[in-house]
C-alpha positions in Angstrom: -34.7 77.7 18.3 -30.8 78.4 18.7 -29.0 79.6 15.6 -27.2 76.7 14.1 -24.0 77.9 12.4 -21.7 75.4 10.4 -18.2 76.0 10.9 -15.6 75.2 7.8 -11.9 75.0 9.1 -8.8 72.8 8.5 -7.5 74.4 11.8 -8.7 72.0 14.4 -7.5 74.5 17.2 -9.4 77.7 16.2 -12.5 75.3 15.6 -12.0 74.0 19.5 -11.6 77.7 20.0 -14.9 77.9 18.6 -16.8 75.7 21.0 -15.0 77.4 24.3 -15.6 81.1 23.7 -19.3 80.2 22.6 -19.9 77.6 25.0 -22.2 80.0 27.0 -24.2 80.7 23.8 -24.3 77.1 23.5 -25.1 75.6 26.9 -28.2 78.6 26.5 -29.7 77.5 23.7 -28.6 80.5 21.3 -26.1 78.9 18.7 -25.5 75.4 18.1 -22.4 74.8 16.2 -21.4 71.9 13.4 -18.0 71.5 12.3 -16.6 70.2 8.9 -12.9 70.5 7.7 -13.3 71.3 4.2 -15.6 72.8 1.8 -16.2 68.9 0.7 -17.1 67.8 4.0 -19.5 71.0 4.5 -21.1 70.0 1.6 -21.7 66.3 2.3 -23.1 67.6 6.1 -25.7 69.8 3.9 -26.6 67.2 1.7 -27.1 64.5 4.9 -29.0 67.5 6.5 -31.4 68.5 3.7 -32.3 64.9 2.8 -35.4 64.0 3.1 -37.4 60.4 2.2 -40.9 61.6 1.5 -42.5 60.4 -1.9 -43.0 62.4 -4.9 -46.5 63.7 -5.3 -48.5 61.7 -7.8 -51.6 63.3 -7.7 -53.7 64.5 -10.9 -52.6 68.0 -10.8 -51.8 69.4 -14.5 -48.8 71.2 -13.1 -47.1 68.8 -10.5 -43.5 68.9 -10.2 -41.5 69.4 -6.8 -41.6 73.1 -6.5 -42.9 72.4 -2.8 -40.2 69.7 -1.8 -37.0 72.0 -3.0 -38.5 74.6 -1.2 -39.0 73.0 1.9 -36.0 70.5 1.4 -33.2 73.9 0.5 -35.3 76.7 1.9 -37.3 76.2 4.7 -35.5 73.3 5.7 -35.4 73.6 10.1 -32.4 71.2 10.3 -29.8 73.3 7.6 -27.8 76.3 9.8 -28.5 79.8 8.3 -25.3 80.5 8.6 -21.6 78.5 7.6 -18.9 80.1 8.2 -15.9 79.0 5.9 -11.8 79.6 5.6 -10.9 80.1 2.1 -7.6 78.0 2.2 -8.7 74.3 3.1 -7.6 71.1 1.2 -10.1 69.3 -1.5 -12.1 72.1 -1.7 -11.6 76.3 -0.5 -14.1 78.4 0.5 -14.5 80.4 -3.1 -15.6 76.9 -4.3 -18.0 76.7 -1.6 -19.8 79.7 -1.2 -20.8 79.4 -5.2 -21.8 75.8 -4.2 -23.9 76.9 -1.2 -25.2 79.8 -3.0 -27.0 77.5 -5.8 -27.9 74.4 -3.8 -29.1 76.5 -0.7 -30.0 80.0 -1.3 -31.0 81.3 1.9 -27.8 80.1 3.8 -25.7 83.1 4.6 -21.9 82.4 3.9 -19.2 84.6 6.0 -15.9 84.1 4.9 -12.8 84.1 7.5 -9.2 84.6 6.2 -6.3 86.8 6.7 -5.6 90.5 5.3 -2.7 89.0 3.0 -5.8 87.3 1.2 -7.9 89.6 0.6 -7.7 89.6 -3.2 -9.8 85.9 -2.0 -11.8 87.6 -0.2 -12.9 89.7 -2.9 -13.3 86.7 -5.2 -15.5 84.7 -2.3 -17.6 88.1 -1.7 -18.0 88.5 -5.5 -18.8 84.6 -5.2 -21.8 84.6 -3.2 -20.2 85.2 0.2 -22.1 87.6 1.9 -19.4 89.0 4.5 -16.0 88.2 5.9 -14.0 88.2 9.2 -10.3 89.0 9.6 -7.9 86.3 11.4 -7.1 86.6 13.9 -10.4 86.1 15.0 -12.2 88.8 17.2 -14.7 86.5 18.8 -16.8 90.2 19.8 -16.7 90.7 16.3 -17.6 87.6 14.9 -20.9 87.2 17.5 -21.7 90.7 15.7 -21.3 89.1 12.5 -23.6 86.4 13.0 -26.4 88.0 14.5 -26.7 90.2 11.6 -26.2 87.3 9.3 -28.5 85.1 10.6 -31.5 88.4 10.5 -30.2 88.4 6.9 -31.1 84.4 6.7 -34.7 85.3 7.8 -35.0 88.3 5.4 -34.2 85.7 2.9 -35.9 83.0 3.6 -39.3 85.2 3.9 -38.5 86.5 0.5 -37.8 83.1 -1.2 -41.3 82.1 0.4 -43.3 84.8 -1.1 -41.7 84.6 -4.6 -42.3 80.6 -3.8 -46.5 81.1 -2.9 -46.5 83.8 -6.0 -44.8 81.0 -8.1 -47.2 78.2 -7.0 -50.2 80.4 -7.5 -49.4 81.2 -11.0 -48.6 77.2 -11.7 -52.1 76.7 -10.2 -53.5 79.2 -12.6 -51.7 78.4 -15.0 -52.7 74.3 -14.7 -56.4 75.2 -14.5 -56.2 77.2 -17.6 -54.6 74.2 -19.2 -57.5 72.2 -18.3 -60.3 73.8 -19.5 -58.4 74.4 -23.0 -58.1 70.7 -23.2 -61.9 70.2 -22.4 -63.1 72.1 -25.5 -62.0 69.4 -27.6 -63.7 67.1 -25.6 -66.6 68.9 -25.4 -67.1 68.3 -29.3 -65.9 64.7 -28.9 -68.1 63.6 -26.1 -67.6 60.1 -27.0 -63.6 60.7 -26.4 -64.3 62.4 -22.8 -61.0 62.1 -20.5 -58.9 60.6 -23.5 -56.4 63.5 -23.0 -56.3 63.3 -19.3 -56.0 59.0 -19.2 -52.8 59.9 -21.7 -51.7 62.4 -19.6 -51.6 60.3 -16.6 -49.9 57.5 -18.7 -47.4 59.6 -20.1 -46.2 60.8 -16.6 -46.1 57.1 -15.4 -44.1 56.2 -18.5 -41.7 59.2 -18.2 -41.2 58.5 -14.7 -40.4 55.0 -15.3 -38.0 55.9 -18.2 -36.1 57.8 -15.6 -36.9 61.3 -17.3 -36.2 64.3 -14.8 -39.2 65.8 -12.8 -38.3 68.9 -15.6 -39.4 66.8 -18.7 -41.6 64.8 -17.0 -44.1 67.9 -16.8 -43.2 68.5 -19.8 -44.4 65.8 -21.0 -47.6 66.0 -19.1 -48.4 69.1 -20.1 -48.1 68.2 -24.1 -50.0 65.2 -23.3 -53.0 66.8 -21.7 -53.3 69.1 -25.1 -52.3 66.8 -27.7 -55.5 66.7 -29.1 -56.3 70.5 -29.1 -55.9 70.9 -33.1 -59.3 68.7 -33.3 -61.2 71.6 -32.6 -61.0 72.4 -36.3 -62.3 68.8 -37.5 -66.1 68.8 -38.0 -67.7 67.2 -35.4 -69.8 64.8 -37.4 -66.7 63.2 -38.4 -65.1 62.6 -34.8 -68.5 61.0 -33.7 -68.7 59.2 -37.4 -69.4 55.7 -36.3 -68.4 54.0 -39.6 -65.0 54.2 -41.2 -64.0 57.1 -42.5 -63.3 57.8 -46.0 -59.6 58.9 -47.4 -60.7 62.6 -47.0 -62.1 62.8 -43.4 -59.5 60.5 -42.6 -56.9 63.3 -43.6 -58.4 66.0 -42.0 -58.5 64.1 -38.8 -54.9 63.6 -39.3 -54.5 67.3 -39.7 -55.1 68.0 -35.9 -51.1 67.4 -34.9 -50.3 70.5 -37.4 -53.4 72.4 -36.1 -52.9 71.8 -32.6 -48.9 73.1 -33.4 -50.2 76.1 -34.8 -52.4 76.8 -31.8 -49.4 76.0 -29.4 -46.2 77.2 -30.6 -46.8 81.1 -29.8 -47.4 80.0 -26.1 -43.9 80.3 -24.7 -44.1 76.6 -22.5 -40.8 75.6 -20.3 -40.8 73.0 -22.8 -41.1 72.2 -26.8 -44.8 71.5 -25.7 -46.1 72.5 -29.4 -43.4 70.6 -31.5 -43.9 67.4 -28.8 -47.7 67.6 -30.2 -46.6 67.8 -33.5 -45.1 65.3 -33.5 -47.0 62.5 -31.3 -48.4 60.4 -34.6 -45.1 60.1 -35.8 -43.3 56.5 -36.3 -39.6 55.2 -35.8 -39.6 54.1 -39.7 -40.6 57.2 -40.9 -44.9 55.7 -41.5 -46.1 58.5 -39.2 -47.8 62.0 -39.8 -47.7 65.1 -40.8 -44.2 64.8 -41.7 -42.8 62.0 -42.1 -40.2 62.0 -39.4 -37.9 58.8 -38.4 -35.6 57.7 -35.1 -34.4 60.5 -33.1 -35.8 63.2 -35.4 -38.3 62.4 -33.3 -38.2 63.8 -29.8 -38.1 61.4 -27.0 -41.5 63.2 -25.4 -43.2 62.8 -28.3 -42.2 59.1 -28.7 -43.6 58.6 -25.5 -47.0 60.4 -26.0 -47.1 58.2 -29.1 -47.2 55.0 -27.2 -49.6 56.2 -24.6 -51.9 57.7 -27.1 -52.2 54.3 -28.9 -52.3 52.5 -25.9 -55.6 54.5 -24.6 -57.0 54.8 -28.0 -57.3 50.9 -28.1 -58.3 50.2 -24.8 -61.1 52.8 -24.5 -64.4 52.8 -26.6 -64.6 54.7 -29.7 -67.9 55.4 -31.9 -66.7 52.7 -34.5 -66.2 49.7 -32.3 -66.4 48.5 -28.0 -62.9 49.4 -26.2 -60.3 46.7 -26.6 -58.6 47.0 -23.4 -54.9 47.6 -22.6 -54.5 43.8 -23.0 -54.7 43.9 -26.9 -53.0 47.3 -27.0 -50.4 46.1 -25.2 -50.0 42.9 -27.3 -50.1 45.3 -30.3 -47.5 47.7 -29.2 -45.4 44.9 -28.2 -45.8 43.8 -32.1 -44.9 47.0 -33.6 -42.1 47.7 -31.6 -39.2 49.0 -33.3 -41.2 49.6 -36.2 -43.7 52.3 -35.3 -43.0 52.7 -31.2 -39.8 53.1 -29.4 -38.7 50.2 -28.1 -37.3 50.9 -24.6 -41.1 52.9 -24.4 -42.9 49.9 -25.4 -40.9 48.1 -22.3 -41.4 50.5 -19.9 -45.3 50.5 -21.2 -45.9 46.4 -20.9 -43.4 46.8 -17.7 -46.1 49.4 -16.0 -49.0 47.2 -17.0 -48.0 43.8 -16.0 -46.7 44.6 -13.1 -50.0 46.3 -11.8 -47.7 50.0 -11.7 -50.9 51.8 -13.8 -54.0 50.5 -15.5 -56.7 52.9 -16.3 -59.2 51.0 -14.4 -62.1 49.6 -15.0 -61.3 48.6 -18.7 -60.7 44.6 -18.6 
């Protein structure tokens, strides 16, 4: 596979240059060369090189995300060059500019910088800027051949240690998912008769968050809270979650007591995200009529407005010990009726959205 090399100059007759003195390398195989003009145009040829059209995963893994995609989209990506090598003066945007750029979009690109001896206070900024060498102009093509055979070794070097940190990374997330899973199956252990409520919100919640245009980030986020919302019932006698009469005042408050417990049990663990205060919160209502505390509008974070509506909307479609499951026909009729009073609005849209279309359904329940 030849060593392709993106070349960043406003000069079009040192990048025609270019193509003659390495036509050898190039007619063999060894380099292939792409040209932009400015650090805008390199960054638009990166962008059209690292895009990709596969789907997002939308499995049932606890930990999804697109750890996998950036990696192979920024990282391991065959059709990015290892190596760009960038002037510092150029219109719209320089090289400084760029090699930061590069640096964060595309880590294991290498970035040689070649400029004059007058600039070398920029060529100090640019190496102190992610650039990871420089070449003098006038250009000593002997010397610049030297230059990117090292550089593009130091593009392997990084790109095989970006892919162990990546499988370390992804090993831990599988861990760490599994270990998430069997902590939500202790409450449902107790509960038999509310077996896979966590996971059927989980899987709702995601759909919602997706649809709400939430970023991959939250969206896990919001999976993650979703799959241990329930967690605090592990303190609530058992007789009293399989009661299959109504409850009285008392066991109906220490039932609602399971959003503080299950906060209390969460908020040491140091989640990405608020995971603890989004399960805290997920029985609150927009007019302040929810538990434990009371909270109202956007004192109430958007994850947990979301887990809200798909903990309701599960709840009443499924079967509980005190009456058959509803289906999500009636719990969507009766989101849709407290809307703006108890649910979020633009969530309860997005909710009768998924359903109506056929975008989600729990199966099985109608």
């Amino acid at each position: 596979m030849p060593i392709r090399i993106l070349f960043v100059d406003d000069e079009p007759d040192l990048r025609l240059l270019v193509r003659q003195r390495f036509r050898e390398q190039i007619e063999e195989g060894r380099y292939e060369f792409l040209f932009a003009n400015d650090g805008v145009e390199a960054i638009e040829t990166l962008e059209q090189l690292s895009r990709t059209d596969a789907p997002l995963a939308d499995d049932d893994a606890l930990i999804s995300g697109t750890g996998e995609e950036i990696f192979e989209r920024s990282i391991m990506n065959p059709d990015l060059p290892g190596i760009v090598l960038t002037d510092l003066n150029m219109p719209r945007m320089g090289g400084i500019e760029l090699a930061g750029m590069i640096r964060s979009l595309y880590p294991a690109i290498v970035v040689v910088v070649i400029s004059a001896y007058d600039d070398f206070d920029n060529i100090r900024k640019a190496m102190n800027n992610s650039a990871s060498d420089f070449v003098v102009k006038p250009v000593d093509f002997n010397e610049l051949e030297l230059t990117i055979e090292k550089s593009y070794a130091r593009h392997l070097e990084t790109i095989e240690y970006n892919r162990k940190i990546f499988e370390g990374s992804e090993k831990l997330k599988r861990t760490l998912g599994k270990t998430l899973e069997a902590i939500s199956m202790i409450g449902e252990i107790r509960d038999p008769y509310t077996a896979g409520h966590q996971k059927r919100v989980a899987s709702l919640t995601r759909a919602l968050s997706r649809k709400l245009g939430l970023s991959q980030d939250r969206t896990e986020g919001v999976f993650v809270a979703a799959t241990l919302h329930d967690i605090g019932k592990i303190y609530v006698p058992a007789e009293i979650l399989a009661k299959p009469g109504l409850l009285t005042p008392v066991e109906y408050n220490l039932i609602k007591e399971h959003a503080r417990l299950g906060y209390e049990i969460l908020k040491s663990i140091e989640f990405p995200w608020p995971v603890a205060e989004i399960v805290y919160q997920h029985h609150e209502h927009l007019d302040g009529s929810g538990y434990p505390r009371g909270l109202k509008c956007e004192e109430i974070l958007l994850e947990a407005r979301i887990l809200c509506v798909a903990d309701f909307v599960e709840a009443i479609s499924s079967h509980r010990p005190y009456r058959v499951a509803l289906g999500s026909k009636v719990a969507i009729a009766d989101i849709h009726s407290e809307s703006g009073k108890f649910f979020d609005p633009a969530i309860v849209d997005a909710c009768v959205n998924l359903f109506e279309s056929g975008e989600f359904s729990f199966g099985g329940e109608d």
